[in-house]
Backbone as a chain_set.jsonl record, in Angstrom:
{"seq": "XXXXXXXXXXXXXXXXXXXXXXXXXXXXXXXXXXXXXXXXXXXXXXXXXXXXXXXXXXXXXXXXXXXXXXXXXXXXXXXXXXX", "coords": {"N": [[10.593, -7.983, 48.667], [10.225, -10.597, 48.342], [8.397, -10.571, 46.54], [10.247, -10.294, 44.327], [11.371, -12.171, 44.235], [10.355, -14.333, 43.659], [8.939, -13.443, 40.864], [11.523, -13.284, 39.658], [11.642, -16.266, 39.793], [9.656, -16.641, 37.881], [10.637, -15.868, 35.246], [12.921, -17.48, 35.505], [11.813, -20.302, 34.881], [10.464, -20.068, 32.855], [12.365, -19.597, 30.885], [13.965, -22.124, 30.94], [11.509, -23.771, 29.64], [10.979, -23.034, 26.853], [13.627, -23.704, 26.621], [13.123, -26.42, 26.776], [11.136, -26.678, 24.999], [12.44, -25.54, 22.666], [14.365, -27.933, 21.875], [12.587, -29.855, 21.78], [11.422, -29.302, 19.617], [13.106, -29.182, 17.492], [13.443, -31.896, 17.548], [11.213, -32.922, 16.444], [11.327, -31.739, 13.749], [13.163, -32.73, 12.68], [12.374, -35.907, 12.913], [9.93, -35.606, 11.247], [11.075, -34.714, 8.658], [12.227, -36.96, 8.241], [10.407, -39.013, 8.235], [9.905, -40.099, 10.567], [10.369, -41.77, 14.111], [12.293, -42.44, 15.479], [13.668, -40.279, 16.429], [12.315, -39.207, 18.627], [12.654, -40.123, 21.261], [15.447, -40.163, 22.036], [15.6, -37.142, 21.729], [14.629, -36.466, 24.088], [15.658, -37.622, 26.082], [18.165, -35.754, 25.659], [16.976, -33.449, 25.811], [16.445, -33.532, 28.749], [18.601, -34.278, 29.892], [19.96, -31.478, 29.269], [18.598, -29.62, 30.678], [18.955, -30.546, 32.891], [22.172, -29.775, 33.217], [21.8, -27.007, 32.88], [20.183, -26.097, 34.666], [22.242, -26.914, 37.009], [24.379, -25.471, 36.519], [23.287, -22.617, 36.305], [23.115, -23.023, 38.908], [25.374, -22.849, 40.214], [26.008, -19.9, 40.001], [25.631, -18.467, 41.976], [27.011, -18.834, 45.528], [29.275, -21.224, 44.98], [28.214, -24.133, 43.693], [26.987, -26.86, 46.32], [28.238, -30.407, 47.443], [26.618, -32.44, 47.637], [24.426, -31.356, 46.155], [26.256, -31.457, 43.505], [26.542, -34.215, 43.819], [24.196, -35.173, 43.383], [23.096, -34.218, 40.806], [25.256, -35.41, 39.218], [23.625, -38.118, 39.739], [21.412, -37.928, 38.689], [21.789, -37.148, 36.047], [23.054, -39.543, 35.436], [20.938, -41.238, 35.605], [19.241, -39.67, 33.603], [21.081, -40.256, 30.974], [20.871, -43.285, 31.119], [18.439, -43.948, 30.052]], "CA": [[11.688, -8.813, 48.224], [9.942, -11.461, 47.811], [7.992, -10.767, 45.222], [10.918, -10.093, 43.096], [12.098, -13.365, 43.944], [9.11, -15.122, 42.656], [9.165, -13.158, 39.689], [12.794, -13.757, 39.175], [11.996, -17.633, 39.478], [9.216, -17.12, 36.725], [11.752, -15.564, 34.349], [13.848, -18.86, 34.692], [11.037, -20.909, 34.63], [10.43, -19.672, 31.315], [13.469, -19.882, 30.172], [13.48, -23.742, 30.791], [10.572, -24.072, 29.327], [11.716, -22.363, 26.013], [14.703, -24.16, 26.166], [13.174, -27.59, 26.227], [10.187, -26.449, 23.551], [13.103, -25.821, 21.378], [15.116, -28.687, 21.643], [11.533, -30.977, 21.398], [10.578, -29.065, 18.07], [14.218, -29.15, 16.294], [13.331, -33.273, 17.355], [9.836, -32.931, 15.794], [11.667, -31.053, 12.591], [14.131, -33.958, 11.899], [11.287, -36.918, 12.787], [8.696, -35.391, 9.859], [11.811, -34.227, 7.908], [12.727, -37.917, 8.148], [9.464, -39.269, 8.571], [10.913, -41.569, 11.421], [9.68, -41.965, 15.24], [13.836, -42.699, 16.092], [14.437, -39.261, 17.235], [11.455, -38.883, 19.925], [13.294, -40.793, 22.585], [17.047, -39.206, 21.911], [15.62, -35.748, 22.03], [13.27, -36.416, 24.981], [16.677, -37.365, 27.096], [18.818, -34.663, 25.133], [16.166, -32.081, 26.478], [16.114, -33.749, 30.126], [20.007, -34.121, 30.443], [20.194, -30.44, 28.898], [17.923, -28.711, 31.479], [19.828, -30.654, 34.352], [23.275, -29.618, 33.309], [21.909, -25.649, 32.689], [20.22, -25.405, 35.66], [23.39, -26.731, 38.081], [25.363, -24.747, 36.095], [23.189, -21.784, 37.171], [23.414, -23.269, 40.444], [26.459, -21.82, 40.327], [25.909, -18.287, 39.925], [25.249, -18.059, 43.613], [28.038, -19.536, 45.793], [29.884, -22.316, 44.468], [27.038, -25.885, 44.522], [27.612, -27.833, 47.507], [29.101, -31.695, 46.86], [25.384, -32.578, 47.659], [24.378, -30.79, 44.753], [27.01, -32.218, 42.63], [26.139, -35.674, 43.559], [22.542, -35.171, 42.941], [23.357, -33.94, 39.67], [25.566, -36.374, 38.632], [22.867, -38.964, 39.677], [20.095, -37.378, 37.498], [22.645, -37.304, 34.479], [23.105, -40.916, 34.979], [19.439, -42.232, 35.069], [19.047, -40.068, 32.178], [21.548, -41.526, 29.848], [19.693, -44.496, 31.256], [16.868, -43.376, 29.212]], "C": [[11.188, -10.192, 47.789], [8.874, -12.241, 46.454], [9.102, -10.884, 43.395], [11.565, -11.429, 42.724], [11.551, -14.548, 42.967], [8.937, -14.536, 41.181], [10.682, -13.411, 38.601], [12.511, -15.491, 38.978], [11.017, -17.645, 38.133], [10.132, -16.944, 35.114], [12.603, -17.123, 34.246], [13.23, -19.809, 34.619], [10.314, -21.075, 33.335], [11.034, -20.054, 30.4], [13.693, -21.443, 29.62], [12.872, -23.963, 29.883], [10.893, -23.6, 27.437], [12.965, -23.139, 25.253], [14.128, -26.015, 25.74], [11.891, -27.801, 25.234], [11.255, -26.448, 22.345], [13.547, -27.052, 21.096], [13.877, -30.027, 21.0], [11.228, -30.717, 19.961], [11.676, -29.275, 17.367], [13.911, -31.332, 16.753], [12.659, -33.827, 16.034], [10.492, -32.646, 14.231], [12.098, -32.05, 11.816], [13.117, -35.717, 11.701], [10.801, -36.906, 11.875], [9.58, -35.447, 8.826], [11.423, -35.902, 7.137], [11.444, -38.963, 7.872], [9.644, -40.95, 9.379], [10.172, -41.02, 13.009], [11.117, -42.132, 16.673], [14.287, -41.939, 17.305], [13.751, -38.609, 18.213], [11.732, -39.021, 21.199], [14.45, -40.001, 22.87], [16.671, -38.032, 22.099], [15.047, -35.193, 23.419], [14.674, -36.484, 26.122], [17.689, -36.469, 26.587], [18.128, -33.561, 26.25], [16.553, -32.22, 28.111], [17.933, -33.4, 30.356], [20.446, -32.654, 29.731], [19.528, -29.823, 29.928], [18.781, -29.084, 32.689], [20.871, -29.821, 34.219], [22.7, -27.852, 33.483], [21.408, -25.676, 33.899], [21.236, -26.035, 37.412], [24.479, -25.983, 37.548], [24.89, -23.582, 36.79], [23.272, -22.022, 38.399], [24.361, -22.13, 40.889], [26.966, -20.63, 39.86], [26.144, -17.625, 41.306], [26.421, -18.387, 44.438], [28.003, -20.793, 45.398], [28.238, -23.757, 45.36], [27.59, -26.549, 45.317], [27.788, -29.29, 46.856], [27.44, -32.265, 46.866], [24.619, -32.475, 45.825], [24.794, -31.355, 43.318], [26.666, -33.354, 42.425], [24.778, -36.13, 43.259], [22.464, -35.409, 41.297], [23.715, -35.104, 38.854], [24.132, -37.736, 38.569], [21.581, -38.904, 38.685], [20.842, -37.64, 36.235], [22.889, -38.685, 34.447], [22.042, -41.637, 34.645], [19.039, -41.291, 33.464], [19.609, -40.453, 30.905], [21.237, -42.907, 29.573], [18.949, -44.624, 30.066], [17.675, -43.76, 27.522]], "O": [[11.773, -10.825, 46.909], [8.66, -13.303, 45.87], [8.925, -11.233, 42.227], [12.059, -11.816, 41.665], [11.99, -15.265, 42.068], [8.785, -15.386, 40.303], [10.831, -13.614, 37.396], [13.123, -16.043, 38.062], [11.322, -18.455, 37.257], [10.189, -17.738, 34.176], [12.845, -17.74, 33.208], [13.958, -20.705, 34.192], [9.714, -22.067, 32.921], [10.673, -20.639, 29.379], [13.646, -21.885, 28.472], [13.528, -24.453, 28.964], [11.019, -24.705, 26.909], [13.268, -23.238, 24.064], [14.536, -26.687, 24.793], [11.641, -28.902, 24.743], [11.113, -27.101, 21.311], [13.182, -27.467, 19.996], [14.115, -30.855, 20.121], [10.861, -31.596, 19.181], [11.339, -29.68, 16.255], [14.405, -32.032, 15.869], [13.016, -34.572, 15.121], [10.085, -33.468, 13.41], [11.715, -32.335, 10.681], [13.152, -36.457, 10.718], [10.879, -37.94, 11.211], [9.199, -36.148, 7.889], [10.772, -36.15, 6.122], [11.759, -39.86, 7.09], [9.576, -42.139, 9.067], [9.511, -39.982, 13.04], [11.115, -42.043, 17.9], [14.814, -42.241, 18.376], [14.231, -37.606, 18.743], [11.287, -38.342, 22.124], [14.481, -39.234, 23.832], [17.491, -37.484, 22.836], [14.979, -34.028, 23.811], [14.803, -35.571, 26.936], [18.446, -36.371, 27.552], [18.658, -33.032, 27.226], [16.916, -31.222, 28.733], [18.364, -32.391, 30.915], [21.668, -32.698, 29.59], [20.401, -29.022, 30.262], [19.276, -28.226, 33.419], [20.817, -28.902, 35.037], [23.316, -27.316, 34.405], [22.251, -25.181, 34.648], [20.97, -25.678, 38.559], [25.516, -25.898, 38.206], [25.563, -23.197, 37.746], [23.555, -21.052, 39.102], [24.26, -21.087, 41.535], [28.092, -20.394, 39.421], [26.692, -16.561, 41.596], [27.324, -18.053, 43.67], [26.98, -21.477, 45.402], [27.707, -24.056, 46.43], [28.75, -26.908, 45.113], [27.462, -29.363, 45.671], [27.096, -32.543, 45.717], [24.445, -33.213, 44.855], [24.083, -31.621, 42.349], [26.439, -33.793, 41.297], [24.397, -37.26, 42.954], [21.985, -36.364, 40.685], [22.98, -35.702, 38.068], [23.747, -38.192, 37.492], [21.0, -39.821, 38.105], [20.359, -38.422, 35.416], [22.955, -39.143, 33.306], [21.987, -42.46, 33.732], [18.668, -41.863, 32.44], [18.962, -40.869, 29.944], [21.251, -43.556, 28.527], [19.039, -45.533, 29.241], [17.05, -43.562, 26.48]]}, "num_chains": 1, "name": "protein.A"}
């Protein structure tokens, strides 16, 4: 069982990873497009406050995220609009 678990976390570890390669290269696409340096920062917290929100969303696949959780969350989504 616990191998499957570890294999199940590389699967979403992947995924992540995937998800914030895309979002960095559609940055990269519009930067060269543009030939601008603007959209390195905006995509860099796009990507970060996109991976938080997907993975407390999966959070909640499992039983409902505890308020913990929530307030974590929220706190990460605030330093990175920071950004």
């Amino acid at each position: 069982a616990t191998f499957q678990n570890q294999e199940h976390l590389g699967v979403r570890l992947g995924k992540l990873a995937a998800m914030t390669f895309g979002v960095q290269w559609i940055g990269y696409t519009f930067s060269a497009m543009l030939k601008t340096e603007k959209f390195y920062d905006m995509f860099g917290t796009g990507s970060f406050l996109l991976l938080t929100a997907y993975v407390h969303y999966r959070s909640g696949q499992t039983p409902r995220p505890t308020l913990r959780t929530d307030i974590v969350m929220c706190m990460v989504f605030a330093w990175g609009v920071r950004l």
